[in-house]
FIPA-851934 format. One line per 8 residues: their letters; for each residue x, y, z of C-alpha. Coordinates in Angstrom, 1 decimal. Example, Ala and Ser with C-alpha at 12.3 -4.5 7.8 and 13.67 -1.06 7.14 Angstrom:
2
as = 12.3/-4.5/7.8  13.7/-1.1/7.1
END
This chain:
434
xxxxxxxx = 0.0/0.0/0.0  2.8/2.4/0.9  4.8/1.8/-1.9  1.5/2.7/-4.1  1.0/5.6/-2.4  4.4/7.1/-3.0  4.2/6.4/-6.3  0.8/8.4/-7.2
xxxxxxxx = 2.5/11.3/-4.7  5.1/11.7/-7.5  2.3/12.1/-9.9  0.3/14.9/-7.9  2.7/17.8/-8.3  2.4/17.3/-12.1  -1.5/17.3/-11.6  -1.3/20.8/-9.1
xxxxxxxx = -4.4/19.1/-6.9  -5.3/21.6/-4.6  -8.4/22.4/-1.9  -9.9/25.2/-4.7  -11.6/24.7/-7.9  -11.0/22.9/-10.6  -9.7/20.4/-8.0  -6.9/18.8/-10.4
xxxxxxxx = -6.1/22.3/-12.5  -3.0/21.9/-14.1  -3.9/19.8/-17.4  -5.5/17.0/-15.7  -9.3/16.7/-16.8  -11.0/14.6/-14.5  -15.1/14.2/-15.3  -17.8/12.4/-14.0
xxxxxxxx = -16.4/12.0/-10.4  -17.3/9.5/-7.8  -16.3/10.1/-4.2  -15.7/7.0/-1.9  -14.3/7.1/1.4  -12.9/4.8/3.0  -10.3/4.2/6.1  -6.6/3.2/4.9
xxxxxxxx = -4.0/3.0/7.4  -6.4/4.0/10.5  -6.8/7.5/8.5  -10.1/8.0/6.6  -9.1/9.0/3.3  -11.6/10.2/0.3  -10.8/8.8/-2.9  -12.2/10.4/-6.5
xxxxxxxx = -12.6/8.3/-9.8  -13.8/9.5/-12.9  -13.6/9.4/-16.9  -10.6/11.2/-18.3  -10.7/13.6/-21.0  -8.1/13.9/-23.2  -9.0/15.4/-26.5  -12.1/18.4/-27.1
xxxxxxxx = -13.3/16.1/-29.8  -14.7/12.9/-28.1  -15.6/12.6/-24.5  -13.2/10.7/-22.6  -10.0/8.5/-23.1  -8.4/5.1/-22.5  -7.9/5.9/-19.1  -8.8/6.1/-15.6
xxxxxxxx = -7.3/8.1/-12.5  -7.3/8.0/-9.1  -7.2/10.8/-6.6  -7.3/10.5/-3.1  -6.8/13.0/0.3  -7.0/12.7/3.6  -7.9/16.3/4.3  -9.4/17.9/1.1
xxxxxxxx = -6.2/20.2/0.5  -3.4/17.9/-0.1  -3.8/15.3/-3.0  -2.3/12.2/-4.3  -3.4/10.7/-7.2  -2.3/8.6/-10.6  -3.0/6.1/-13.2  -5.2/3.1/-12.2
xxxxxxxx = -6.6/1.4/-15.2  -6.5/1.3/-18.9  -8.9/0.0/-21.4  -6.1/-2.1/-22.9  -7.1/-4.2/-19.8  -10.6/-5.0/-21.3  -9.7/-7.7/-23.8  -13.6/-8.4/-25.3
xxxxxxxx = -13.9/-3.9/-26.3  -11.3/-1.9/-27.3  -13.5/1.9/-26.8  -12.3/4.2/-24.4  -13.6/4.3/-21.0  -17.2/6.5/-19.9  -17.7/6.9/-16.3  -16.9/4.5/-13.1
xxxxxxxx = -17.2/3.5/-9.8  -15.6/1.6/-7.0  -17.0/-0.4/-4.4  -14.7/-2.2/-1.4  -16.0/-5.8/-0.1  -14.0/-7.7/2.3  -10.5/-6.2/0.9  -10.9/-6.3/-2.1
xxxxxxxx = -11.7/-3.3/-4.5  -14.1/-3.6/-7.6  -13.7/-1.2/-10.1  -17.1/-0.6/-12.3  -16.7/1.0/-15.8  -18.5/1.5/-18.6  -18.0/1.8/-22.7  -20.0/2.4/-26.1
xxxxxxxx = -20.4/-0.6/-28.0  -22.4/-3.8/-27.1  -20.5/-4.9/-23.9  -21.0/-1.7/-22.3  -20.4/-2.5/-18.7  -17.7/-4.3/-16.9  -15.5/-4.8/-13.4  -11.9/-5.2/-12.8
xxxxxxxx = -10.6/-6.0/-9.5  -7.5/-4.6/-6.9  -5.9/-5.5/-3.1  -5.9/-1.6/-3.2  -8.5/1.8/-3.8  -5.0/2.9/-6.1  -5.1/0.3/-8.6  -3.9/-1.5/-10.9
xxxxxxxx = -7.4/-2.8/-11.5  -7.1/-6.2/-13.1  -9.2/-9.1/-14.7  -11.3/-7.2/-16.6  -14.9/-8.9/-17.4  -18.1/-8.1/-18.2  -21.3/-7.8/-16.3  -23.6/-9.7/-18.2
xxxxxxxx = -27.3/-8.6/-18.7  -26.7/-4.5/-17.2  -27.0/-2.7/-20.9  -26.5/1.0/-21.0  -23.7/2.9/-19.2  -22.9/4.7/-16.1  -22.8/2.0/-13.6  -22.7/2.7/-9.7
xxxxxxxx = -22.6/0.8/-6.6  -24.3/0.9/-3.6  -23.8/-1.7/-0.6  -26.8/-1.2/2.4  -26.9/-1.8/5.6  -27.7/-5.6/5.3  -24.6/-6.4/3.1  -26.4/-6.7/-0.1
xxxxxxxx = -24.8/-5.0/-2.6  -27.0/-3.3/-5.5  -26.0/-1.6/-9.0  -27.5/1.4/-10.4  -26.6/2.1/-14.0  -28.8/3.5/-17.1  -29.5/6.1/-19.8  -33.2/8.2/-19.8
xxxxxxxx = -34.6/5.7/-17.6  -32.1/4.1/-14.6  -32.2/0.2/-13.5  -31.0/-1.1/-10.3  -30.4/-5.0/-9.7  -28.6/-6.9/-7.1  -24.9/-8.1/-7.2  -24.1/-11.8/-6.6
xxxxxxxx = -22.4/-12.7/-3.8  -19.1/-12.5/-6.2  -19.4/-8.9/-6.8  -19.1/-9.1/-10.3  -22.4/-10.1/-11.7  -25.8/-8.8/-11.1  -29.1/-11.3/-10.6  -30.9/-10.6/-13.9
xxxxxxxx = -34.0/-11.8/-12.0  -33.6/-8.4/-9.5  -33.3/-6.3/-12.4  -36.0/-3.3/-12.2  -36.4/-0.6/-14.4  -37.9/2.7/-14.5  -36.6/3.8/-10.9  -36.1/7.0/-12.4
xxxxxxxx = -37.1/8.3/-15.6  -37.1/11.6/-17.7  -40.4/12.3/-17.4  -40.9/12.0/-13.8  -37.4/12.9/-12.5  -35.3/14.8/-15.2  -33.1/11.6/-15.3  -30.8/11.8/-18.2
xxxxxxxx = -27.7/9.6/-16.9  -25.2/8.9/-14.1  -26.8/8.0/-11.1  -25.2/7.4/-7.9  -27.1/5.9/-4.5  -26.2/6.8/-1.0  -28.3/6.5/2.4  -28.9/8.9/5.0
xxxxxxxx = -30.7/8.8/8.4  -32.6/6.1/6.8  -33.8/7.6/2.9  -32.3/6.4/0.0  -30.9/9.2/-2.0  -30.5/9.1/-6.1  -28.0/11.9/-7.5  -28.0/12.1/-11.3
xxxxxxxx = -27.5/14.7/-14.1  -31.0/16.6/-14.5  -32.2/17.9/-17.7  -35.3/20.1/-15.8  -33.9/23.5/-16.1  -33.0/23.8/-19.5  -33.6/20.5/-21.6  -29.3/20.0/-21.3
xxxxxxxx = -27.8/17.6/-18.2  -26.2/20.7/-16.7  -27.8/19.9/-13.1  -27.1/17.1/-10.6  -30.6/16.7/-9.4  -31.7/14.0/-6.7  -34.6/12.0/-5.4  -35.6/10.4/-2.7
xxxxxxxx = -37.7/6.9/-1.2  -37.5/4.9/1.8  -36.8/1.9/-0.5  -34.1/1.0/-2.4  -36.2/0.3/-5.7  -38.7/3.0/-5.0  -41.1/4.6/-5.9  -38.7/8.0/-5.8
xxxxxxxx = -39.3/11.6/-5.4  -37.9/13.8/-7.3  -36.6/16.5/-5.0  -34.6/19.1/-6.8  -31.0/20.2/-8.3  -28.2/20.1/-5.9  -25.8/22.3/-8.3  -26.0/23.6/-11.5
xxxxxxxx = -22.9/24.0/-13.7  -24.4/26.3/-16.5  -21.7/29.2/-16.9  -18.9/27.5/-16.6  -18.3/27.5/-20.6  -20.2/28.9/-23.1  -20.6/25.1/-24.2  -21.1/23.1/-21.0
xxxxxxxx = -23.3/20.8/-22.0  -23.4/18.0/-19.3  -23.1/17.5/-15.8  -21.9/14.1/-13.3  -20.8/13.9/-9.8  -21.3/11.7/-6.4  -22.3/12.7/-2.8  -20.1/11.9/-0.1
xxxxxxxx = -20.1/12.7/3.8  -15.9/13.2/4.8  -15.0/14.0/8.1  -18.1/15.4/8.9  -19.0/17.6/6.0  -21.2/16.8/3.6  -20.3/17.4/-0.4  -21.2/17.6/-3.8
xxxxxxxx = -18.4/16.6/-6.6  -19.3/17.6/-10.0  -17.5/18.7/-13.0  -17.3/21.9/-15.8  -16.4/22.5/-19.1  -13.3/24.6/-20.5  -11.6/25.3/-23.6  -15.3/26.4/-25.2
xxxxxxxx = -16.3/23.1/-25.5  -19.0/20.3/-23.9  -15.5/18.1/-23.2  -12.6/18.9/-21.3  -14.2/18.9/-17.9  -12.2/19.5/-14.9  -13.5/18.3/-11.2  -14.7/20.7/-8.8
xxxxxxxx = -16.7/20.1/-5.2  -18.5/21.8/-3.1  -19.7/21.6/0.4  -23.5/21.4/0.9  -25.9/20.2/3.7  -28.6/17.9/4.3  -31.8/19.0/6.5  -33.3/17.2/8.9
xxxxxxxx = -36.3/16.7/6.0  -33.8/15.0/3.9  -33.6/18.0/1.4  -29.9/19.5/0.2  -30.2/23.3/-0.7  -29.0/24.2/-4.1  -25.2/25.7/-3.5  -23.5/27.6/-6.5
xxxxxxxx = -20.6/27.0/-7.9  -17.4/28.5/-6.3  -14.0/29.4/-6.7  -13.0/28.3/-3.0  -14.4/25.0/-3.3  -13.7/22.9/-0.1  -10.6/25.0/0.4  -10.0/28.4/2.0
xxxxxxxx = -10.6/31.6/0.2  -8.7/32.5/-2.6  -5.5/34.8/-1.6  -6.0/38.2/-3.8  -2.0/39.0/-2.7  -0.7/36.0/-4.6  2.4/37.2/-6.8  1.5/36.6/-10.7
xxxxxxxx = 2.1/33.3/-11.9  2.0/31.3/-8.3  -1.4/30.3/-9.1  -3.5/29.8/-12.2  -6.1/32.5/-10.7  -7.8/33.2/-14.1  -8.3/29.4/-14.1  -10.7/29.6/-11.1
xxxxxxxx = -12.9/31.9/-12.7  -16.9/30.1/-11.7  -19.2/31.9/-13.3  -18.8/33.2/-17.3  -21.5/34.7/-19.5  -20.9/35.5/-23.2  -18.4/33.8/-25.0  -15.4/34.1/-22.6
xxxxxxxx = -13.9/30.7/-21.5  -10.4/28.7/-20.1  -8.4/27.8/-22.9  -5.7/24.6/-22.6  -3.0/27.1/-20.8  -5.5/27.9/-17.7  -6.3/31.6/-18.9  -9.3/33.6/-19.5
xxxxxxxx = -9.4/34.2/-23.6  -11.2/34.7/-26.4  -13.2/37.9/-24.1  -16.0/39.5/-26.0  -17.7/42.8/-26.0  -20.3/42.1/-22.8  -18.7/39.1/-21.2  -18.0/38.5/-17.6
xxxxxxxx = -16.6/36.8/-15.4  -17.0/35.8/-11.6  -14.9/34.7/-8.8  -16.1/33.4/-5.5  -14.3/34.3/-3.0  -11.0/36.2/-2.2  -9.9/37.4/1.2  -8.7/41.0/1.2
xxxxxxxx = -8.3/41.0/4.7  -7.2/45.2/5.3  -8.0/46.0/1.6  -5.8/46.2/-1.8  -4.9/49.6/-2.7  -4.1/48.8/-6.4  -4.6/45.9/-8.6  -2.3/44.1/-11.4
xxxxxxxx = -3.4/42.5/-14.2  -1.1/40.8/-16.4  -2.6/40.7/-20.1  -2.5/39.9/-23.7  -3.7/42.5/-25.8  -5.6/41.8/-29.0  -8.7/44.2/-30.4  -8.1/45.9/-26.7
xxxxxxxx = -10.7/47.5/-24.9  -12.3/48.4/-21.0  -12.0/46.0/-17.8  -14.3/46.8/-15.2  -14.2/45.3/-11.7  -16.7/45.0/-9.0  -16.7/44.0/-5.8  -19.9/42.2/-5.6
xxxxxxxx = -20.9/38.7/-7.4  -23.5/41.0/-9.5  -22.7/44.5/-10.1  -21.4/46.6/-7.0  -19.2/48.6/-5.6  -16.7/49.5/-8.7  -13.1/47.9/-7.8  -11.1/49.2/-10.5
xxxxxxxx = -11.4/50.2/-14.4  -8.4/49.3/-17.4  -8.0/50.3/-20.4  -6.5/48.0/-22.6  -4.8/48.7/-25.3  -4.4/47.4/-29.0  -2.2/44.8/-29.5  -1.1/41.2/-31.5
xxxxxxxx = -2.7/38.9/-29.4  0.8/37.3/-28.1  3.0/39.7/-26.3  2.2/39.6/-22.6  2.0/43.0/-20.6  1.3/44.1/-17.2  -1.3/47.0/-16.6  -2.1/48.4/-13.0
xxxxxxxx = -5.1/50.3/-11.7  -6.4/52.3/-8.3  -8.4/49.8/-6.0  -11.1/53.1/-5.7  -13.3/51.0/-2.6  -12.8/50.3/0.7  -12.3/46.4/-0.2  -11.7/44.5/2.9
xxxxxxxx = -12.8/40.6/4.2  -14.0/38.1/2.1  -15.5/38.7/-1.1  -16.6/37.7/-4.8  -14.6/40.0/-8.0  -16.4/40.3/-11.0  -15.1/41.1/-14.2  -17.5/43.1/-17.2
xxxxxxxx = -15.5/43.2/-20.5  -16.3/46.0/-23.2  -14.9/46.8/-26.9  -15.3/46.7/-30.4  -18.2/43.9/-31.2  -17.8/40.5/-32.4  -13.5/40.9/-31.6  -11.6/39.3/-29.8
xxxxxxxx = -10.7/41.8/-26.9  -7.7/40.3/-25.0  -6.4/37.3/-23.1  -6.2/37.8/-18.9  -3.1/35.2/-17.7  -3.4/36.1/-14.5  -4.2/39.2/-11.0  -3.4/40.4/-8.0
xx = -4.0/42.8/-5.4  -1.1/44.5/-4.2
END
């Protein structure tokens, strides 16, 4: 197990984890996360899996990763399985789970084509998952397990309409006989895929990506029953991640209770496109009459707020922008381009502690134009205004502006871009307050 660990420590500095969101920032896009935790060593340690994207062309790759921390700041993580494990499909790998029985640790996955789901099997939550085989009779993608308080373990899985059944006793094949259908369904729940199951104070709670607000799988919505099969009620959307690109398309995350706090792992697009998806989480809460309040998407994540002082370069703040309109997004490098007349864009929260008294912004100029910055996650107080000048799109320079507010404690900056119409404006790399 050590020697495991170590090795996937070596990987994390070249995947810059971090307590803030995007999670995994620097160039590793991690989608469709599922949060387990379990106790290694006598620590309790939360561990994320998910599909990898590698390419803005197709969703997902070959590959899975594995992340795990033991205190939602510092992470681990690296390589755990690899399609060229299945031996009967050769496509690249949609969303997984992970389930531990007795020691052992079954990895669910899923694929396009006509064996669409299968299990692999480790001594460790790290990998390498092994002995790939398929799970005869569970059609459809998106597989999930869920073990209850009796032992018996059950999969969830499904497309427009999700199926449960039980596992056999080996963990690796489902009782066709079990197999129910309909537990959730577009019309009655918003279910479009990727369910997960968990159980709290004795209700059974479905997450799954919601199409109700807008016809698009933006949402993790979740229902609710006091049995396993159901009936469930549809209860609501636990976090939407429209505006994190101006072509999110799809949404897919887990619920998982660590350390006390409750939280909500999901993922958003970058790079202007419905692919590239980078993991984020959020912390949320669970009333005593088993709802979960919508949260919004932040910048801060599980972590602390973001530090405004940071010197340029130290950390990919554009990056963490969580909230853009227009046709601004992250591009590949981690900064905020292609900025249109109109745009904006949002982050939630910085500390400013005593207040800034000037702020830097270091810049690519293209079609130029007018940065204005508020203090408030709509409009407010006015921060600071630039004028940006002309330039070729490439050369890099560094522009400084009055902070002309009394900005102190924690609070959201937003960002409203102006210019010449249909231009590309300028590229922001990176800020700070000085």
């Amino acid at each position: 197990m050590r020697r495991l660990i170590t090795g996937a420590a070596l990987l994390a500095a070249a995947f810059g984890a971090s307590a803030q969101n995007p999670i995994f920032l620097n160039k590793a896009y991690n989608s469709d996360p599922q949060a387990r935790v379990w106790t290694i060593d006598g620590k309790p340690t939360l561990f994320v899996y998910g599909s990898k994207d590698e390419n803005t062309k197709y969703y997902c790759s070959s590959k899975y990763d594995v992340f795990s921390t033991e205190d939602m700041i510092h992470w681990i993580g690296g390589p755990s399985f690899s399609s060229d494990e299945v031996k009967y499909n050769d496509e690249v790998l949609y969303a997984p789970d992970c389930i531990e029985k007795d020691g052992k640790y079954y990895l669910f996955f899923s694929q396009p084509g006509p064996d669409p789901e299968g299990t692999a099997v480790s001594d460790s939550p790290y990998g390498p998952f092994k002995d790939a085989r398929r799970v005869e009779n569970a059609e459809q993608i998106d597989p999930s397990v869920f073990i209850d308080d009796d032992g018996q373990a059950w999969m969830f899985w499904g497309q427009f309409s999700a199926k449960c059944a039980k596992l056999n006793p080996d963990m690796r094949s489902i009782d066709p006989s079990t197999i129910k259908d309909g537990i959730l369904t577009e019309a009655e729940h918003h279910f479009h895929e990727g369910v997960q199951a968990f159980k709290h104070n004795g209700t059974y709670y479905l997450t799954f990506a919601d199409i109700g607000r807008r016809g698009m799988p933006t949402c993790i919505g979740y229902a609710t029953s006091k049995n396993i099969t159901g009936p469930y009620t549809y209860r609501g959307v636990i976090i939407d991640n429209f505006g994190s690109d101006p072509c999110v398309w799809n949404n897919h995350g887990s619920v998982v209770k660590f350390k006390n706090q409750w939280y909500v792992f999901y993922h958003r697009s970058s790079q202007g496109s419905n692919i590239m998806r980078q993991t984020c989480a959020e912390p949320i809460e669970i009333l005593p009459d088993s709802s979960i309040p919508e949260v919004e998407m932040t910048s801060t994540g599980a972590g602390k707020p973001l530090d405004p002082y940071l010197a340029i370069g130290s950390d990919p703040i554009a990056a963490r922008a969580c909230y853009l309109t227009g046709h601004a997004r992250i591009d590949k490098d981690h900064r905020l381009s292609e900025i249109r007349d109109f745009d904006t864009a949002a982050w939630r929260d910085f500390d400013f502690k005593d207040g800034p008294k000037k702020m830097i912004l270091s810049i690519c100029p293209e079609a130029g134009g007018m940065i204005y910055v508020y203090s408030e996650y709509l409009y407010g107080n006015n921060v600071a205004t630039f004028k940006v000048p002309e330039g070729d799109g490439k050369t890099l320079i560094t522009l400084e502006a009055k902070v002309g507010t009394d900005l102190k404690g924690v609070r959201p900056i937003r960002m409203r871009f102006h210019g010449d119409k249909d231009k590309n404006l300028f590229t922001i790399n990176s800020f700070r307050f000085e």
